[in-house]
PDB file of N, CA, C and O in Angstrom, chain B, residues numbered from 101:
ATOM      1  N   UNK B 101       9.266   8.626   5.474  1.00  0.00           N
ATOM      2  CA  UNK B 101       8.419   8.465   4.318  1.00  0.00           C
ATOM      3  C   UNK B 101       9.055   9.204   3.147  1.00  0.00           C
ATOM      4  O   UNK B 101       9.556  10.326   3.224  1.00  0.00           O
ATOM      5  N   UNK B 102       8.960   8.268   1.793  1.00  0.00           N
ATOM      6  CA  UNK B 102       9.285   9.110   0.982  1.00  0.00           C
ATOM      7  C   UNK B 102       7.978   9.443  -0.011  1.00  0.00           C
ATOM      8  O   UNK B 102       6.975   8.757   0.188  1.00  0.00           O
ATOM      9  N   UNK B 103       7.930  10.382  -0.995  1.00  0.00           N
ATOM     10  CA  UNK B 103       6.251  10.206  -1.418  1.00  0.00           C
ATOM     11  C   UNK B 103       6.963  10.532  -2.994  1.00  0.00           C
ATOM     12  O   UNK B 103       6.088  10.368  -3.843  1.00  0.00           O
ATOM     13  N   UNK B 104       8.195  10.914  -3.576  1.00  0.00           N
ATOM     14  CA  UNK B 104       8.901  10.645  -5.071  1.00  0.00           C
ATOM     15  C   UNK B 104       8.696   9.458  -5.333  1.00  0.00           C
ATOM     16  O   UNK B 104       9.689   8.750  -5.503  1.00  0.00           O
ATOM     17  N   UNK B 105       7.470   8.914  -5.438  1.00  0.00           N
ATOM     18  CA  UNK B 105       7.930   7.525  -5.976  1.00  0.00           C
ATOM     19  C   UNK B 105       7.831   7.204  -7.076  1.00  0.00           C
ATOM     20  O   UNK B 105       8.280   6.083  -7.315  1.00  0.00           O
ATOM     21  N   UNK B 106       7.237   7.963  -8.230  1.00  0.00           N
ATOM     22  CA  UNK B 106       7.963   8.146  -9.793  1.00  0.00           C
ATOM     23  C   UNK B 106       9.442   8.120 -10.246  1.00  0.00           C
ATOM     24  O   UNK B 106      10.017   7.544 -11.170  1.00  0.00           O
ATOM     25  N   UNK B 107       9.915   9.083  -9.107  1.00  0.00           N
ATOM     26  CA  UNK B 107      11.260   9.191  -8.990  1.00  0.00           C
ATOM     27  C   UNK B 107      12.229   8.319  -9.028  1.00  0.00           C
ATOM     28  O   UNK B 107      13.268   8.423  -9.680  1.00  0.00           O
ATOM     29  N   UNK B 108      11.744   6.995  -7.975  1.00  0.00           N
ATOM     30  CA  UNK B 108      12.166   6.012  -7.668  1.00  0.00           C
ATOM     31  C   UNK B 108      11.881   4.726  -8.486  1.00  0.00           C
ATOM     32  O   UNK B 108      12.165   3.608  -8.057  1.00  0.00           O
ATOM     33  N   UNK B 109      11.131   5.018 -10.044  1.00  0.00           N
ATOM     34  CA  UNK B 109      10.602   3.806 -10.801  1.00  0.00           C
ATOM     35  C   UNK B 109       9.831   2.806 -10.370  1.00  0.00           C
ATOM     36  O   UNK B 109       9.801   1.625 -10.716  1.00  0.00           O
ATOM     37  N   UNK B 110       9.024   3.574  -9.341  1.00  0.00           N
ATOM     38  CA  UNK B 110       7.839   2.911  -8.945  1.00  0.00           C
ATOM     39  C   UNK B 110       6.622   2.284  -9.485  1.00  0.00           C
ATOM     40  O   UNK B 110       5.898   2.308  -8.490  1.00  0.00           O
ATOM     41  N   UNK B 111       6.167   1.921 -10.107  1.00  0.00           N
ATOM     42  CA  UNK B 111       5.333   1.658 -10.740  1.00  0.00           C
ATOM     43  C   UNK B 111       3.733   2.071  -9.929  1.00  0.00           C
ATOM     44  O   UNK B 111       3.652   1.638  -8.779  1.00  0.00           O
ATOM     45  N   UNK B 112       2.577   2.811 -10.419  1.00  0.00           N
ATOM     46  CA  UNK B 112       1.447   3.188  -9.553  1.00  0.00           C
ATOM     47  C   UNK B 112       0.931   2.073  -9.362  1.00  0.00           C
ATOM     48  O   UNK B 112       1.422   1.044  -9.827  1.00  0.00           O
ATOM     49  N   UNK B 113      -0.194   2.100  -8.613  1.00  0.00           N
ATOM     50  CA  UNK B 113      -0.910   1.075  -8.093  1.00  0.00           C
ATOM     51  C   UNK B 113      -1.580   0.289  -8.949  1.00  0.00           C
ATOM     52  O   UNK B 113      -2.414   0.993  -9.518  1.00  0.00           O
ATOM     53  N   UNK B 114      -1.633  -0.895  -9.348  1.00  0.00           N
ATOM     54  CA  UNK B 114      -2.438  -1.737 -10.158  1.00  0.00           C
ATOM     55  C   UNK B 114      -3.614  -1.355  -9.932  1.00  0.00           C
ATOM     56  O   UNK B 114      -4.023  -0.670 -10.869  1.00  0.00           O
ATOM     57  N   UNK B 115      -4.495  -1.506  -8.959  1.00  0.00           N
ATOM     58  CA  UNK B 115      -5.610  -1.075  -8.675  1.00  0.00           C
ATOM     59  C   UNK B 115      -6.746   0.550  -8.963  1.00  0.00           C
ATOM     60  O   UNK B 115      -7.890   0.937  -9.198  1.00  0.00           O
ATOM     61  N   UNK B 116      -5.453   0.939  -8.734  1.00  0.00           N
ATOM     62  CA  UNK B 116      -6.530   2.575  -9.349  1.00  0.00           C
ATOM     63  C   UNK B 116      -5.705   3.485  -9.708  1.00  0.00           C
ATOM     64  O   UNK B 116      -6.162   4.593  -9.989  1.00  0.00           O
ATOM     65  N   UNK B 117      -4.286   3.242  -9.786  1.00  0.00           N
ATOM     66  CA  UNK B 117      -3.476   4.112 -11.051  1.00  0.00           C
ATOM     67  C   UNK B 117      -2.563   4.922 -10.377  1.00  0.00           C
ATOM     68  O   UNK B 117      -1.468   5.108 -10.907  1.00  0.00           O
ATOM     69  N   UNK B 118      -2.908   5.616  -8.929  1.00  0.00           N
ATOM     70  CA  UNK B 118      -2.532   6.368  -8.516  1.00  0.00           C
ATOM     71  C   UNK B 118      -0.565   5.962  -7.846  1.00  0.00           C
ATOM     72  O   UNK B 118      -0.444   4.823  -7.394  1.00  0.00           O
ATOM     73  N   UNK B 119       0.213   6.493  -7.835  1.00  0.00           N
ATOM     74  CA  UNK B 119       1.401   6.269  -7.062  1.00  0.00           C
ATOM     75  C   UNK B 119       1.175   6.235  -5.969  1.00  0.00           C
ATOM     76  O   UNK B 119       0.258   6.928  -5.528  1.00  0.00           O
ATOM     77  N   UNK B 120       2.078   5.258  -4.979  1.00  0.00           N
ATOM     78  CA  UNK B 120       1.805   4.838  -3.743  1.00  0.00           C
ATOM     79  C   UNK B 120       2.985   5.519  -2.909  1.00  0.00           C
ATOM     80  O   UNK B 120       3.914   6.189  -3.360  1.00  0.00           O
ATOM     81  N   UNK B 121       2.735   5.200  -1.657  1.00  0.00           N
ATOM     82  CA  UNK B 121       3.695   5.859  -0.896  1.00  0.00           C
ATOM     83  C   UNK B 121       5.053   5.017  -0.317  1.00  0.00           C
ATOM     84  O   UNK B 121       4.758   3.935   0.190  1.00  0.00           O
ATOM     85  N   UNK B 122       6.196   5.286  -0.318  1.00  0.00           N
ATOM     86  CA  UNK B 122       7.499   4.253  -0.088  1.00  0.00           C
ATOM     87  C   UNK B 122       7.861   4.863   1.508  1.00  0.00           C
ATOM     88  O   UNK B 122       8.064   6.049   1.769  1.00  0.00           O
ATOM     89  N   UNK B 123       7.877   4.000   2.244  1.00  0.00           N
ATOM     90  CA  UNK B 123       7.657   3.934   3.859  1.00  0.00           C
ATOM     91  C   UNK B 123       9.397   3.412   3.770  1.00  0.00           C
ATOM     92  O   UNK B 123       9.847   2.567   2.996  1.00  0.00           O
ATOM     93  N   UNK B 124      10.268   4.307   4.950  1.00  0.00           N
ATOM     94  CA  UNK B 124      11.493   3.893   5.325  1.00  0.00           C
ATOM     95  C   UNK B 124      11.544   3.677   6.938  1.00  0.00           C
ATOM     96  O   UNK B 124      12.611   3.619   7.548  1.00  0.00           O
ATOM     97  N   UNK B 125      10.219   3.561   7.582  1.00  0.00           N
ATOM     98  CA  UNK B 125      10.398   3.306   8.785  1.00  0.00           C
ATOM     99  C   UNK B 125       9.732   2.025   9.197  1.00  0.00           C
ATOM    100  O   UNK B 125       8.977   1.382   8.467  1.00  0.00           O
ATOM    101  N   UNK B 126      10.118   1.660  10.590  1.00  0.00           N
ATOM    102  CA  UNK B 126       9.238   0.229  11.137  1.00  0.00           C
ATOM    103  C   UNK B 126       7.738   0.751  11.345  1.00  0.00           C
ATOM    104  O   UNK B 126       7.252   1.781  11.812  1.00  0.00           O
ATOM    105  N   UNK B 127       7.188  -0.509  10.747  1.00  0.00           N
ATOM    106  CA  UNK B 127       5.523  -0.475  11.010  1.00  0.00           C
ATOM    107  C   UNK B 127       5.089  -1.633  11.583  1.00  0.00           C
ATOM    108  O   UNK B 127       4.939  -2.680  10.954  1.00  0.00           O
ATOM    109  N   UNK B 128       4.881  -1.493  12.750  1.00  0.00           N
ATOM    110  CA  UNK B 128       3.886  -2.698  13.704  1.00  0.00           C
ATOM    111  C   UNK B 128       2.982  -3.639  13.270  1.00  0.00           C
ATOM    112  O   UNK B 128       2.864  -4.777  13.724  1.00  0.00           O
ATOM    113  N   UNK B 129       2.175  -3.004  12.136  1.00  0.00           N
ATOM    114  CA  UNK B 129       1.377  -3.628  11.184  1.00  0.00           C
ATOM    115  C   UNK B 129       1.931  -5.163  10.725  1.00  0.00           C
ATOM    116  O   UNK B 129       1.349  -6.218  10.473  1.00  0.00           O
ATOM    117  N   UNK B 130       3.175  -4.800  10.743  1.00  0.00           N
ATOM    118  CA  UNK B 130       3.829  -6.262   9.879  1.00  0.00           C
ATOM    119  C   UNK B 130       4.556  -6.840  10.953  1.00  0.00           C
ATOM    120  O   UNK B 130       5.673  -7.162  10.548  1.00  0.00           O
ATOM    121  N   UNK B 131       4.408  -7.076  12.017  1.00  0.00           N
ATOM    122  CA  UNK B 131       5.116  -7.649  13.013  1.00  0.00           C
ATOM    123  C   UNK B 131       5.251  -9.282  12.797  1.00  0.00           C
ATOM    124  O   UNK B 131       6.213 -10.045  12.888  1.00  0.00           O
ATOM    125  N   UNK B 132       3.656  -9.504  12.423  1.00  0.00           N
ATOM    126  CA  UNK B 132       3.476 -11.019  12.112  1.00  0.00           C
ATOM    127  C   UNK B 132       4.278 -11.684  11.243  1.00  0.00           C
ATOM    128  O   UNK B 132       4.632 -12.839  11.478  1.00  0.00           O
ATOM    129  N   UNK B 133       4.729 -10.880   9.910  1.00  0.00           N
ATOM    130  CA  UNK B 133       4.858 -11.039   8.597  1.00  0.00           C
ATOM    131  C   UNK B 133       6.509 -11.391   8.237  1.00  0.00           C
ATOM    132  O   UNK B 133       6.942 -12.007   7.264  1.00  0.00           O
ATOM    133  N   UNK B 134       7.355 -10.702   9.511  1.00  0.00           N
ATOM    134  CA  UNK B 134       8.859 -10.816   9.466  1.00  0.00           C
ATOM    135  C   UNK B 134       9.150 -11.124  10.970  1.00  0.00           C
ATOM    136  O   UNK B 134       8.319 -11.049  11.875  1.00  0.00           O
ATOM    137  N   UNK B 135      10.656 -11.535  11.110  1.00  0.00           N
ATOM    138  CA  UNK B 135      10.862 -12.034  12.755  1.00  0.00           C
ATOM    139  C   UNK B 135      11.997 -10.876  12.484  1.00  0.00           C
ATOM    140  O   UNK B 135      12.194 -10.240  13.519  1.00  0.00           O
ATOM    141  N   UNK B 136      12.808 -10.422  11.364  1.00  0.00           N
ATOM    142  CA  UNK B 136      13.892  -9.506  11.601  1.00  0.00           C
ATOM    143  C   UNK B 136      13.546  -8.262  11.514  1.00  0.00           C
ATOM    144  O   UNK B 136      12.904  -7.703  10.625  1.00  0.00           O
ATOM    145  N   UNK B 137      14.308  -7.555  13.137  1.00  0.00           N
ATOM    146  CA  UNK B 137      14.379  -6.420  12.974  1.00  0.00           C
ATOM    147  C   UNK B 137      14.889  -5.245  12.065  1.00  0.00           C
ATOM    148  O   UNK B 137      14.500  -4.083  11.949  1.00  0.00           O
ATOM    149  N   UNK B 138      15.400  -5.606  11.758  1.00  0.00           N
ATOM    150  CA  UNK B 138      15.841  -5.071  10.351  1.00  0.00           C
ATOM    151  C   UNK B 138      15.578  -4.504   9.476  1.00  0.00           C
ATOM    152  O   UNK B 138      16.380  -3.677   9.040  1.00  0.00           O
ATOM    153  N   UNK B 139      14.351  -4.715   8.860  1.00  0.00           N
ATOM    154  CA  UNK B 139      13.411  -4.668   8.238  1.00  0.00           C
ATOM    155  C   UNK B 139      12.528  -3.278   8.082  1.00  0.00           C
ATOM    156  O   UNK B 139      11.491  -3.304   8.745  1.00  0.00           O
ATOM    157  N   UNK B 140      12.772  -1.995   7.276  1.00  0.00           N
ATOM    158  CA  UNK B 140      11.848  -1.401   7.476  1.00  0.00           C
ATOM    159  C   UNK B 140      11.225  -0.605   6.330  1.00  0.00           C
ATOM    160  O   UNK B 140      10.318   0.207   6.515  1.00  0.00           O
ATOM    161  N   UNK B 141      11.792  -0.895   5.062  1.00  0.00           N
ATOM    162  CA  UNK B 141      10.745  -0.628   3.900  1.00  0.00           C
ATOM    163  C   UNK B 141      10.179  -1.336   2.920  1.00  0.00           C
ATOM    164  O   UNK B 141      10.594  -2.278   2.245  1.00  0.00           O
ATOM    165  N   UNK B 142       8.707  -0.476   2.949  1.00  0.00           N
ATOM    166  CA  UNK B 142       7.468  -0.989   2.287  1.00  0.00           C
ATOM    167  C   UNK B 142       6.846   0.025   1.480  1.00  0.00           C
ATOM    168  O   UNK B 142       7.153   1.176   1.791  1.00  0.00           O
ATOM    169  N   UNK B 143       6.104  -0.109   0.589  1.00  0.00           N
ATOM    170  CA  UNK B 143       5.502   0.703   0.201  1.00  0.00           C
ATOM    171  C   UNK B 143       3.802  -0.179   0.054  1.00  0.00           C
ATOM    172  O   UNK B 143       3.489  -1.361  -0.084  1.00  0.00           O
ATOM    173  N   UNK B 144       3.024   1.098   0.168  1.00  0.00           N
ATOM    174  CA  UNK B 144       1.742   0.982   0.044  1.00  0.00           C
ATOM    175  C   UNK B 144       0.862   2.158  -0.451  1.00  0.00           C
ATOM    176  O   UNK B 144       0.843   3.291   0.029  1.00  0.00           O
ATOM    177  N   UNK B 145       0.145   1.696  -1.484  1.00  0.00           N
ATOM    178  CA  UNK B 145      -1.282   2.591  -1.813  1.00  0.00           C
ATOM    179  C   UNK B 145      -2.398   3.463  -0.808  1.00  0.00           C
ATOM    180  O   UNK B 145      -3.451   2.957  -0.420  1.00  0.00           O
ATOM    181  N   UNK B 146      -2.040   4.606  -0.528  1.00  0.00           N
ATOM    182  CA  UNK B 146      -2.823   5.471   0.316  1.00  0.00           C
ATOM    183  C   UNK B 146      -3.636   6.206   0.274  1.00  0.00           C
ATOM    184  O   UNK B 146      -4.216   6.889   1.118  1.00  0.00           O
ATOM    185  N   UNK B 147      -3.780   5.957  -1.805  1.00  0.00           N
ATOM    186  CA  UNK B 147      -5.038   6.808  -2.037  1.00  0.00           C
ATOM    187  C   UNK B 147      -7.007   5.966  -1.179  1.00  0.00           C
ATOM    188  O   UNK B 147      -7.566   4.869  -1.199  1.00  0.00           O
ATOM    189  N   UNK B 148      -7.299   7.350  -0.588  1.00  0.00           N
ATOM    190  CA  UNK B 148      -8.444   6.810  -0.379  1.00  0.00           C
ATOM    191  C   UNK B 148      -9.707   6.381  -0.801  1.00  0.00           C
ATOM    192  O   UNK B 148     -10.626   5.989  -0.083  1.00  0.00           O
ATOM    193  N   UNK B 149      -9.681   6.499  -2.194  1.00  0.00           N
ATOM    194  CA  UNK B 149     -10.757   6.092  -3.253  1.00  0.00           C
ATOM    195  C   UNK B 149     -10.501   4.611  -3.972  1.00  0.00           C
ATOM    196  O   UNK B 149     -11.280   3.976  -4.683  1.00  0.00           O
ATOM    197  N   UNK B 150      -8.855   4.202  -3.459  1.00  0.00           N
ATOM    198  CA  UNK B 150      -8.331   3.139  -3.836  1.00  0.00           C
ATOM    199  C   UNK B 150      -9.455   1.831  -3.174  1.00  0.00           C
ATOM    200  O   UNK B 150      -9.868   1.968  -2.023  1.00  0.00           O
ATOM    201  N   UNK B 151      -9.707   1.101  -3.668  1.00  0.00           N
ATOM    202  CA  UNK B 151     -10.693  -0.310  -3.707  1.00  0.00           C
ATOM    203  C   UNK B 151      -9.779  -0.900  -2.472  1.00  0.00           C
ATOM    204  O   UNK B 151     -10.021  -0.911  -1.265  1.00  0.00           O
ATOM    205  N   UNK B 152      -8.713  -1.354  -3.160  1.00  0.00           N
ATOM    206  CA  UNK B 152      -7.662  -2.381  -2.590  1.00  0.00           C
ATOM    207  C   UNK B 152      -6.812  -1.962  -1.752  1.00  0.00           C
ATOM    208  O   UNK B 152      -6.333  -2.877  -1.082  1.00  0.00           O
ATOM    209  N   UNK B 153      -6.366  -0.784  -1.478  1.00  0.00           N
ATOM    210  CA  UNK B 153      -4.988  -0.235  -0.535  1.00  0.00           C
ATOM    211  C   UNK B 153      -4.202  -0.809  -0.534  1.00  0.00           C
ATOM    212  O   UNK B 153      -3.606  -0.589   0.521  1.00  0.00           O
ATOM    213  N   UNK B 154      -3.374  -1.998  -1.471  1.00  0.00           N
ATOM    214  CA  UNK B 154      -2.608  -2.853  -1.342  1.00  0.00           C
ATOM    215  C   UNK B 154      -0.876  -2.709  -0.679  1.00  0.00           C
ATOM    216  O   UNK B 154      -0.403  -1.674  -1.149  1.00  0.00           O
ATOM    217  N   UNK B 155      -0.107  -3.241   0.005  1.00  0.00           N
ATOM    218  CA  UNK B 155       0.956  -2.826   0.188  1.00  0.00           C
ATOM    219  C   UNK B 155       2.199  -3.978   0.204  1.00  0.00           C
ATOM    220  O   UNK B 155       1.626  -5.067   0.255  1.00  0.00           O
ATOM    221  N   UNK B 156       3.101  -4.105   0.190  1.00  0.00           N
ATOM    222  CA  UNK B 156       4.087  -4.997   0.814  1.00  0.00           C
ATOM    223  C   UNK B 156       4.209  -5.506   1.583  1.00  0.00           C
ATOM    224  O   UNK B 156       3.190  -5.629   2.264  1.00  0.00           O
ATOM    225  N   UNK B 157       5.321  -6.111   2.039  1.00  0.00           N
ATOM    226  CA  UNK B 157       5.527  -6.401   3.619  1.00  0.00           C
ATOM    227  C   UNK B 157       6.951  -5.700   3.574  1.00  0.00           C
ATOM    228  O   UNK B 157       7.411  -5.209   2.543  1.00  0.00           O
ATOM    229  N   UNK B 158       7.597  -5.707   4.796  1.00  0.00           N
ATOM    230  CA  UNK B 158       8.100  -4.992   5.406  1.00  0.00           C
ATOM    231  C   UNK B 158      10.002  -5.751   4.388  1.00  0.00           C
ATOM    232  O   UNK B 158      10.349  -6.915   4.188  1.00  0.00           O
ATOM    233  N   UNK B 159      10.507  -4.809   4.135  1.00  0.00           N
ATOM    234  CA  UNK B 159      11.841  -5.183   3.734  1.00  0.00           C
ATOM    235  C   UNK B 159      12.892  -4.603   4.180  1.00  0.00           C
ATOM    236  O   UNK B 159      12.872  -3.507   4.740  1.00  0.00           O
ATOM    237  N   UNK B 160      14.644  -5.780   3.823  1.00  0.00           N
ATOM    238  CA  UNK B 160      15.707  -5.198   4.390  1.00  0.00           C
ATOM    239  C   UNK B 160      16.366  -3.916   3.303  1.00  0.00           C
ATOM    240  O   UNK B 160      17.131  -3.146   3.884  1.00  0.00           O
ATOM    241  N   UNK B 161      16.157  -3.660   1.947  1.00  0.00           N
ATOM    242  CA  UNK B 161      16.356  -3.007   1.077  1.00  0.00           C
ATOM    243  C   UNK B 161      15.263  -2.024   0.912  1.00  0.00           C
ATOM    244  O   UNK B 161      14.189  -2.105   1.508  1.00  0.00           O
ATOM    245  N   UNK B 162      15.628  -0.971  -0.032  1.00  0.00           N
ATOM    246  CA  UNK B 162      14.697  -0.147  -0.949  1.00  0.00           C
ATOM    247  C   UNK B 162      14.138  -0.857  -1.717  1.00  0.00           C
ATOM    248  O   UNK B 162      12.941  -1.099  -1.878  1.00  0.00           O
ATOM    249  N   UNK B 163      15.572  -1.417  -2.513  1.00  0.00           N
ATOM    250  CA  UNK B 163      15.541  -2.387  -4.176  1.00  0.00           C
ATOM    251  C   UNK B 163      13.961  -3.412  -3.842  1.00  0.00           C
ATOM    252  O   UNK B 163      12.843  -3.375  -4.357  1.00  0.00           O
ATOM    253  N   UNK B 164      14.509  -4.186  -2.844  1.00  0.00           N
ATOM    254  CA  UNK B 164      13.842  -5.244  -1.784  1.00  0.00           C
ATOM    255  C   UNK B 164      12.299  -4.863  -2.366  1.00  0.00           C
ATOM    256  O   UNK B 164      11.739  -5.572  -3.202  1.00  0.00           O
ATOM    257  N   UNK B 165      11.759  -3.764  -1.858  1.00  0.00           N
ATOM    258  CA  UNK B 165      10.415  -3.449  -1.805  1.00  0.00           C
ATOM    259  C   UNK B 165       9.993  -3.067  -3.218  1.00  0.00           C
ATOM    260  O   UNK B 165       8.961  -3.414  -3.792  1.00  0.00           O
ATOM    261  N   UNK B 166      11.351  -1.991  -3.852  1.00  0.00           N
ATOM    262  CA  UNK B 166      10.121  -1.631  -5.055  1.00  0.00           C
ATOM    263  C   UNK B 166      10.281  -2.906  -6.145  1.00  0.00           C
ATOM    264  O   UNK B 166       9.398  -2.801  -6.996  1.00  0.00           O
ATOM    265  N   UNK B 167      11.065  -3.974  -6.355  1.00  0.00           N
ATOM    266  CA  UNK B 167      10.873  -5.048  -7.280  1.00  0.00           C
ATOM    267  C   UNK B 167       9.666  -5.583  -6.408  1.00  0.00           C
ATOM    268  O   UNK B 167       8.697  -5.985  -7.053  1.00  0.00           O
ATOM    269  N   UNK B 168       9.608  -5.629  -5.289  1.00  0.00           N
ATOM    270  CA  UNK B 168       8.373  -6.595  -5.225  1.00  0.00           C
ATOM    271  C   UNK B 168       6.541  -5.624  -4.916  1.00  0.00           C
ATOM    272  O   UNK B 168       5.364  -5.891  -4.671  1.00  0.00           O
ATOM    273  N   UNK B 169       7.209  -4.757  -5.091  1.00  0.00           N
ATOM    274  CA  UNK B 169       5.773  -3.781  -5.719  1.00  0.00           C
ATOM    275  C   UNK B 169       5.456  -3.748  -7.279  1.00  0.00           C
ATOM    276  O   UNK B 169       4.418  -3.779  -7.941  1.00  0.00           O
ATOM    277  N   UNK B 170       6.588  -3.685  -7.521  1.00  0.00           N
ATOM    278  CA  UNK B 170       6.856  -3.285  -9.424  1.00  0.00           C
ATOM    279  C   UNK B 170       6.477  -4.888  -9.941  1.00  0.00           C
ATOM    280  O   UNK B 170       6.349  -5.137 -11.140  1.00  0.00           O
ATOM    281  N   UNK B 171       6.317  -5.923  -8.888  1.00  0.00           N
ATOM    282  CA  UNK B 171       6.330  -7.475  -9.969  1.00  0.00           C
ATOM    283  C   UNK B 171       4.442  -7.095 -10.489  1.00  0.00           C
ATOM    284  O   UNK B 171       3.688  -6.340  -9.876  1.00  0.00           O
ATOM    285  N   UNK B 172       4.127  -7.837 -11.671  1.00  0.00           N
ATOM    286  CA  UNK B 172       3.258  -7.783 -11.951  1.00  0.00           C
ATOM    287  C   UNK B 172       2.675  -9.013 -12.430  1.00  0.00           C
ATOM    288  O   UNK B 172       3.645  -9.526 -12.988  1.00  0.00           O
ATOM    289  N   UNK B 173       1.556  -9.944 -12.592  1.00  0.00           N
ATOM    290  CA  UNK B 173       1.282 -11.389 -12.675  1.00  0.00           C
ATOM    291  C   UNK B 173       1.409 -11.158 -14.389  1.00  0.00           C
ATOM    292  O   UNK B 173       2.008 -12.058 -14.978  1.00  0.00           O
ATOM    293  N   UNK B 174       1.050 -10.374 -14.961  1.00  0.00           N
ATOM    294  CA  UNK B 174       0.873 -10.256 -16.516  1.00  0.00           C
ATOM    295  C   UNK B 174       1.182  -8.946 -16.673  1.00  0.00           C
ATOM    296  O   UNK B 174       0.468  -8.098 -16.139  1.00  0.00           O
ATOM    297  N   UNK B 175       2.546  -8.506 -17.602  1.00  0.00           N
ATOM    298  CA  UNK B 175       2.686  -7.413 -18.270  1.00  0.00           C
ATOM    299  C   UNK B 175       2.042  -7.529 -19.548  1.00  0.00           C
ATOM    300  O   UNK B 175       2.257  -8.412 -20.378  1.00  0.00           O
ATOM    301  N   UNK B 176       1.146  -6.463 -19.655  1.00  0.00           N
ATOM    302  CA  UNK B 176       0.375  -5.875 -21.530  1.00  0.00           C
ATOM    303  C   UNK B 176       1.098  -5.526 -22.156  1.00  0.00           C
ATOM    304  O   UNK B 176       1.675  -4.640 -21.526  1.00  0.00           O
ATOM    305  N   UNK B 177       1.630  -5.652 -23.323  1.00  0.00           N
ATOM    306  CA  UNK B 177       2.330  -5.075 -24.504  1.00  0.00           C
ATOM    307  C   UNK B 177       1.430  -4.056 -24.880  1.00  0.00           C
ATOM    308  O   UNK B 177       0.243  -4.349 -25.021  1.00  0.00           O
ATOM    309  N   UNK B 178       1.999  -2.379 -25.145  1.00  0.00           N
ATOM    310  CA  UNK B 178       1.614  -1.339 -25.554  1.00  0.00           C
ATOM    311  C   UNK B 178       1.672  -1.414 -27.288  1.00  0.00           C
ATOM    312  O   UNK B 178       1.319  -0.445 -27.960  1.00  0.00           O
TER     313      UNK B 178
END
């Protein structure tokens, strides 16, 4: 587990703001979700006040996981 994930240009959780946690090991959870072993980071929202807990699925990269945490359906202009 890594838990820098500011560090890593993570983007926090859509859902309740907070930074999520970046997982470098296999999780059983996603067995369904991939057939390659290979596969072992994800990141997911672990705050417990979080609504949604949302997370990934399981990837062969770092890059892999945080672009597809960091995608967003609509970026806001500040």
């Amino acid at each position: 587990m890594i838990a820098v994930t500011e560090a890593l240009g993570i983007k926090p959780c859509p859902f309740c703001g907070e930074y999520p946690m970046f997982w470098d090991e296999y999780d059983e959870r996603f067995v369904s979700f991939t057939d390659r072993d290979d596969c072992r980071y994800y990141i997911e929202c672990v705050n417990v006040g979080c609504a949604c807990n949302p997370c990934t699925i399981l990837f062969k990269t770092k890059e892999e996981a945080i672009e597809a945490w960091n995608k967003r359906v609509k970026e806001t202009e500040e």
